[in-house]
C-alpha positions in Angstrom: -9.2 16.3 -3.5 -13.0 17.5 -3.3 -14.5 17.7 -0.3 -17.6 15.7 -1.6 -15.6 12.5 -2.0 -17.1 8.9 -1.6 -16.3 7.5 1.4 -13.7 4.7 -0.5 -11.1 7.5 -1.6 -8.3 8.9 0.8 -9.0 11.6 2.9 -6.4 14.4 2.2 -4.3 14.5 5.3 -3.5 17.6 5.7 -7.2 18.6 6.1 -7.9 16.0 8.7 -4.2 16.6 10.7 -5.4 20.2 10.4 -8.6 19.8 13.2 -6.4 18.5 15.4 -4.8 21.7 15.3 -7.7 24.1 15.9 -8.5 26.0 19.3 -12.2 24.7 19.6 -12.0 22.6 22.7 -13.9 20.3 21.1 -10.3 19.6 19.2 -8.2 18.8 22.0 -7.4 15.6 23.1 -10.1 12.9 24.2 -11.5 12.5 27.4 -10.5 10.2 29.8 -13.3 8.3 31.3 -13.3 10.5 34.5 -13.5 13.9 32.2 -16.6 12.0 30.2 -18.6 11.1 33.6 -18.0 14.9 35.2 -19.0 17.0 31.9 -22.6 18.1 31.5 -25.4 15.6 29.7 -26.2 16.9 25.9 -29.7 17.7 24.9 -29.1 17.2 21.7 -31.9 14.9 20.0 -29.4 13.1 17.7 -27.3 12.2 20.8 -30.4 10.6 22.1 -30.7 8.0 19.3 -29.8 4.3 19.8 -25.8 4.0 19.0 -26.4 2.6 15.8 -28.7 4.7 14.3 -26.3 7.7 15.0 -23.4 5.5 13.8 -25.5 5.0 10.4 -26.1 9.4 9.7 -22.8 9.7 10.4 -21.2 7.3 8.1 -23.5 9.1 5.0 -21.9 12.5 6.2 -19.2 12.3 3.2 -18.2 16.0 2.8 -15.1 16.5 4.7 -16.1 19.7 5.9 -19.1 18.8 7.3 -17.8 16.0 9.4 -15.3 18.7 10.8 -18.2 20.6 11.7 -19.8 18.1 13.0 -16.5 16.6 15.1 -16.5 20.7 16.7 -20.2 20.8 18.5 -19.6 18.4 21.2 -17.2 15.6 22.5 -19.5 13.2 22.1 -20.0 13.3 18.6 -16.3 14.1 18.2 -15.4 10.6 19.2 -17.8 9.4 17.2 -16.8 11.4 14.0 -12.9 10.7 14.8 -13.4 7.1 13.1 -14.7 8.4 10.0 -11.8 11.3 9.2 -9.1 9.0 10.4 -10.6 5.9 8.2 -8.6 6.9 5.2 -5.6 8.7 4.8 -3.7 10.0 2.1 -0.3 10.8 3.1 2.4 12.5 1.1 5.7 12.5 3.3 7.6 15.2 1.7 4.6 17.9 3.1 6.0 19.9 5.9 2.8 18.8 8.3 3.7 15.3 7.8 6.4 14.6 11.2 3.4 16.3 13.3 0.6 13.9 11.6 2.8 11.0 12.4 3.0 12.3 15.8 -0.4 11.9 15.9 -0.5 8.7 14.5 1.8 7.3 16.9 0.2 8.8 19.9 -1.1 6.3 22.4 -2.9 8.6 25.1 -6.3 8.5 23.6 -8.5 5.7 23.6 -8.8 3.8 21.1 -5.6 5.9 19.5 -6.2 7.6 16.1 -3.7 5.4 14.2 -6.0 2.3 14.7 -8.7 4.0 13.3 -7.2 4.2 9.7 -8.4 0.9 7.7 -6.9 2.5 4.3 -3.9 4.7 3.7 -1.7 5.7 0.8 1.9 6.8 1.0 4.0 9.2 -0.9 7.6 8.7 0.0 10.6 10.5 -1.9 13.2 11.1 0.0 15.8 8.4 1.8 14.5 9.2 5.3 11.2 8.6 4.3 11.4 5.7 3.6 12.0 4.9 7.4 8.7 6.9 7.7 7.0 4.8 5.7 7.2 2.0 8.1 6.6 4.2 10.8 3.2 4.6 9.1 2.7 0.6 9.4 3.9 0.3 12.5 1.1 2.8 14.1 -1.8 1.7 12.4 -2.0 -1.9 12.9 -5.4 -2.2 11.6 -5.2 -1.2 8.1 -7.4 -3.3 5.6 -5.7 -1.0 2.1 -2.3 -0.3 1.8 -0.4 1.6 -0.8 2.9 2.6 -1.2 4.7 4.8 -3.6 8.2 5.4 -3.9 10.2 8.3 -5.8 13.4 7.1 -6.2 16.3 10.2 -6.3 19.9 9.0 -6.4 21.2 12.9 -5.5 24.3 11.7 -3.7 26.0 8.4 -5.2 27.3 7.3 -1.7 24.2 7.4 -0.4 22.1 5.8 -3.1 18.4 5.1 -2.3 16.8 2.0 -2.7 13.8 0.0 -1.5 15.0 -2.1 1.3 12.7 -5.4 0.5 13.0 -7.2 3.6 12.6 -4.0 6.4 9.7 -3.6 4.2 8.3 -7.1 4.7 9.1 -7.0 8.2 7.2 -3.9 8.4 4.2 -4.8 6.8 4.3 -8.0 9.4 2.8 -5.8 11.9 -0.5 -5.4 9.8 -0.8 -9.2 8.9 -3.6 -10.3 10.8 -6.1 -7.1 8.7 -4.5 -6.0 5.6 -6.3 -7.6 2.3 -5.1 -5.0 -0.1 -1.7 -4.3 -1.2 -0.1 -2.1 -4.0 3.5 -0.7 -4.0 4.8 0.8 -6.7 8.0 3.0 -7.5 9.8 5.4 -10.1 13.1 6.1 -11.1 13.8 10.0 -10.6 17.1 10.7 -12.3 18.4 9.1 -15.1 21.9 9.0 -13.2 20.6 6.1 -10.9 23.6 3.9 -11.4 22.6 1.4 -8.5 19.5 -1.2 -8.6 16.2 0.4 -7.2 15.8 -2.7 -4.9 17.5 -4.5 -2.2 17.0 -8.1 -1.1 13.0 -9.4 -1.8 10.0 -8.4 0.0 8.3 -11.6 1.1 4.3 -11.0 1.5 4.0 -14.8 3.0 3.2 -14.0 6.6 -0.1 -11.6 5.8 -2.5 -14.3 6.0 -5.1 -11.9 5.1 -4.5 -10.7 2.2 -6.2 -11.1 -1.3 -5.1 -8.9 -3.8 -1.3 -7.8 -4.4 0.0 -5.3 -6.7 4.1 -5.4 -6.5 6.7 -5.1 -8.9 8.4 -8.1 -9.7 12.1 -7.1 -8.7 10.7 -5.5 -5.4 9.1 -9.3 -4.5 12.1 -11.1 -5.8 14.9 -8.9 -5.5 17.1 -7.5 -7.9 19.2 -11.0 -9.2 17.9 -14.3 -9.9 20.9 -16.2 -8.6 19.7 -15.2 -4.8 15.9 -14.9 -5.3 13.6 -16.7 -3.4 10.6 -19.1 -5.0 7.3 -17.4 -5.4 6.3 -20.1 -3.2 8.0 -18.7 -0.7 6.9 -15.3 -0.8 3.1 -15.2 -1.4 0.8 -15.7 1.1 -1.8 -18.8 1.3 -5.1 -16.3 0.8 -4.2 -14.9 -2.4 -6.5 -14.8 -4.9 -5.3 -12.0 -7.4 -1.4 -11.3 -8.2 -0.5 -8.5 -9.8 3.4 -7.9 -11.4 3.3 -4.5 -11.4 5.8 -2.3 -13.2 9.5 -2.1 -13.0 12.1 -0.3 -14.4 13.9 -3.0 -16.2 17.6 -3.7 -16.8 19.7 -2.2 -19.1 23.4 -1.0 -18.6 22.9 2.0 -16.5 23.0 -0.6 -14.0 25.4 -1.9 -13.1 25.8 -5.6 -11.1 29.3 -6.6 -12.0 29.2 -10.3 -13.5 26.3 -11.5 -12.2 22.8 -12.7 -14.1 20.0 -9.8 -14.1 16.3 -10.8 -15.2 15.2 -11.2 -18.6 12.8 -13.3 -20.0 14.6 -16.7 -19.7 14.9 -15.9 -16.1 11.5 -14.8 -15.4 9.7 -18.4 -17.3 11.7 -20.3 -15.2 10.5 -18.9 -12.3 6.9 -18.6 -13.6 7.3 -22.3 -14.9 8.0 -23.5 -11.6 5.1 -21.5 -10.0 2.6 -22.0 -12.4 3.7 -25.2 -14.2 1.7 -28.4 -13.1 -0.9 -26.5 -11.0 1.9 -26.4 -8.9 0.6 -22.7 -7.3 -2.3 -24.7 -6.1 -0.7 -26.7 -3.4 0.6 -22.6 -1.2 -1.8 -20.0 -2.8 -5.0 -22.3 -3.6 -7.8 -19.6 -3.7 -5.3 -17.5 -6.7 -7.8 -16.8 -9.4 -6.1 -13.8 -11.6 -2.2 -13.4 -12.4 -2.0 -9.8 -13.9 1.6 -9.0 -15.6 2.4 -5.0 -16.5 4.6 -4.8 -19.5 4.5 -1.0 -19.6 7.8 -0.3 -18.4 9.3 -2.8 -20.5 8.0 -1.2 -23.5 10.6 1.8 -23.8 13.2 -0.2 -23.2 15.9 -2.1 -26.7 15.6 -5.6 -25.4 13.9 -7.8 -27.5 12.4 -9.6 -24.7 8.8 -10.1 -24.2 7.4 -9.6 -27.3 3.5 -9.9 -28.3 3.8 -13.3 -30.2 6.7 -14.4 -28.1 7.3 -14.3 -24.4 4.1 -12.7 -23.4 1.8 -15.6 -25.7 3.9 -18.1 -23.9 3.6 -16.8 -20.5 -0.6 -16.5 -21.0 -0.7 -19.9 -22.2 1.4 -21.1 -19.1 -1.3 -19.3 -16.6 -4.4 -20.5 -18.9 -3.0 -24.2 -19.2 -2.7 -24.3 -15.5 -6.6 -23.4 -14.8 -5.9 -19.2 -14.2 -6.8 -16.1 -15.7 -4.6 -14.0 -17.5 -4.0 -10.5 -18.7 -1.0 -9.0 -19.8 -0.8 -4.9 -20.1 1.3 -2.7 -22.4 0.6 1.0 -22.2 -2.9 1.3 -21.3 -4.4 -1.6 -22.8 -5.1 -5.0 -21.2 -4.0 -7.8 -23.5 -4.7 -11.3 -23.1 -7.9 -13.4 -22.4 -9.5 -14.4 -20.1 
C-alpha cells in the first residue's frame, strides 16, 4: 500500500503497529495526566495554534511516513497524530506482528485507548483460530463506523472443519451497534476437499441500529438450510437503506447435508417473496433503497438455476414491483435496471 494514500483507504498495519515499537520516547506509552503537567512547555509555533486549526494540518498530512515523523517530535503532537494512524486499519491475521497489534488494540492504560481510535478496519482471517481473533478485533474497537471481514476457508483437518460461526459473529458485531454504518463480509472456499458447509447457524445484523449499507452472503445471513432459517425480517436492521447478497459458494454434492433441503432458487423466491412481496420490507427496514444480488459464484456452477431470462428477470421484477432498485451481477457486469 503507498505511503501517499487518501485518507479513506486502510492504513497498512504493520507500518502503524511498527511506531509503537521504536525507541524514540516519543513512542512509548502516553502520558498520564501527572507526566503531561511536569514535562517542559513546547515552543513550537504550531503547538501554539488554536486546537482546531492544528487538528485541520494534521488531518491533510496523508503520507504515512510523515505522520510517523510527525507522531516522533514531541508528545504533544503524538497524541494528536495517534488518531489519524489508528483511524484505519488494515489487518491481515495470518502476519506474525498481528497477536502484538491486537495487544495493542486491547490495551486499556492509555487514554482514550488506541482501539477506539479505529473508525474503519478490514480483516484478513485464514486460519480456525482466527476466526476467534476476528471478534477480538470487534470487541476492542467499539467505535468502528467500516467494517470488513474476509474469510479463507481451509478444511486441512476433517475433524476439525472450519466454518463461519454465524451467530458468535452477530454477537460480536453487537458490541459495535450503536457506530458501525458499513458492513461487508465476504469468504472463499480454499480446498476443493471442503466436504462440510462454509457456514453455521445465521448471522442476524438486526440489533446495529446504525447501519446503512450491508454486503453479506446470503447463506452467511441465513444459514446454511432453509428448513431452520430465520425471516429477513428478522435479521436486518430498521436503518438499512442498501442490501447487498454478496457471493456464496453455492451447493452442489461436495456437500454434504444428509436428507435435508439446501437453497436453490425455489427456496430463495420464497424468501424474497415474503420480504419483498406487498411492500412488505417497508413495514422493519423502511429507509431500504437498493437490493443488490451477486450471481458470480453461481455462474461456474451445473445448476440450471438463476438464469438470465428466468430466475434473475423474476427476482428484478419482484424488487421493482415493490418500489426498489435493482441490480443483479454476473462476473463483472451489473445487470438489471434501475
Amino acid at each position: 500500500m503507498s505511503e501517499t494514500q487518501s485518507k479513506s483507504e486502510p492504513r497498512n498495519a504493520i507500518q502503524t503497529f511498527s511506531l509503537l515499537n521504536t525507541s524514540t520516547p516519543a513512542c512509548s506509552k502516553l502520558e498520564t495526566s501527572t507526566q503531561a503537567s511536569n514535562r517542559p512547555t513546547q515552543t513550537c509555533r504550531l503547538l501554539a495554534l488554536p486546537s482546531e486549526l492544528k487538528d485541520m494540518i494534521i488531518e491533510n498530512v496523508t503520507a504515512l511516513r510523515d505522520l510517523s515523523n510527525l507522531s516522533k517530535t514531541c508528545f504533544d503532537l503524538r497524541e494528536a497524530t495517534l488518531p489519524m494512524l489508528f483511524r484505519n486499519l488494515d489487518l491481515d491475521l495470518s502476519k506474525s506482528w498481528a497477536p502484538g497489534l491486537l495487544q495493542v488494540l486491547a490495551e486499556h492504560e492509555e487514554y482514550p485507548p488506541l482501539g477506539e481510535m479505529v473508525r474503519k478496519m478490514y480483516i484478513r482471517a485464514t486460519r480456525l483460530r482466527e476466526r476467534h481473533a476476528v471478534l477480538e478485533c470487534i470487541h476492542n474497537t467499539p467505535k468502528l463506523t467500516r467494517l470488513e471481514i474476509y474469510y479463507q476457508l481451509d478444511e486441512a483437518h476433517p475433524k476439525a472443519w472450519e466454518c463461519i460461526d454465524g451467530k458468535a459473529l452477530s454477537f460480536g458485531l453487537a458490541n459495535v451497534k450503536s457506530t458501525l454504518t458499513h458492513l461487508k463480509i465476504s469468504y472463499d472456499l480454499y480446498t476443493i476437499d471442503f466436504t462440510d458447509p462454509p457456514t453455521k447457524g445465521f448471522c442476524s445484523l438486526q440489533a446495529l441500529h446504525k447501519l446503512e449499507s450491508v454486503d453479506i452472503p446470503f447463506f452467511v445471513l441465513l444459514g446454511w438450510l432453509p428448513g431452520k432459517a430465520p425471516s429477513l425480517a428478522d435479521v436486518l436492521p430498521h436503518s438499512l437503506s442498501v442490501l447487498k447478497f454478496g457471493d456464496d459458494d453455492w451447493y452442489d454434492e461436495k456437500f454434504d447435508d444428509g436428507d435435508e433441503e439446501c437453497w436453490n432458487e425455489t427456496c430463495m423466491m420464497r424468501t424474497f417473496t415474503k420480504y419483498f412481496g406487498g411492500f412488505t420490507w417497508e413495514k422493519t427496514t423502511p429507509n431500504l433503497k437498493l437490493v443488490i444480488f451477486s450471481l458470480k459464484g453461481y455462474d461456474g456452477t451445473q445448476v440450471s438455476d438463476w438464469r438470465r431470462n428466468g430466475g434473475q428477470r423474476i427476482f428484478e421484477q419482484l424488487c421493482h414491483e415493490n418500489g426498489l432498485k435493482c441490480k443483479v451481477i454476473r462476473g463483472e457486469r451489473y445487470l438489471g435496471t434501475e
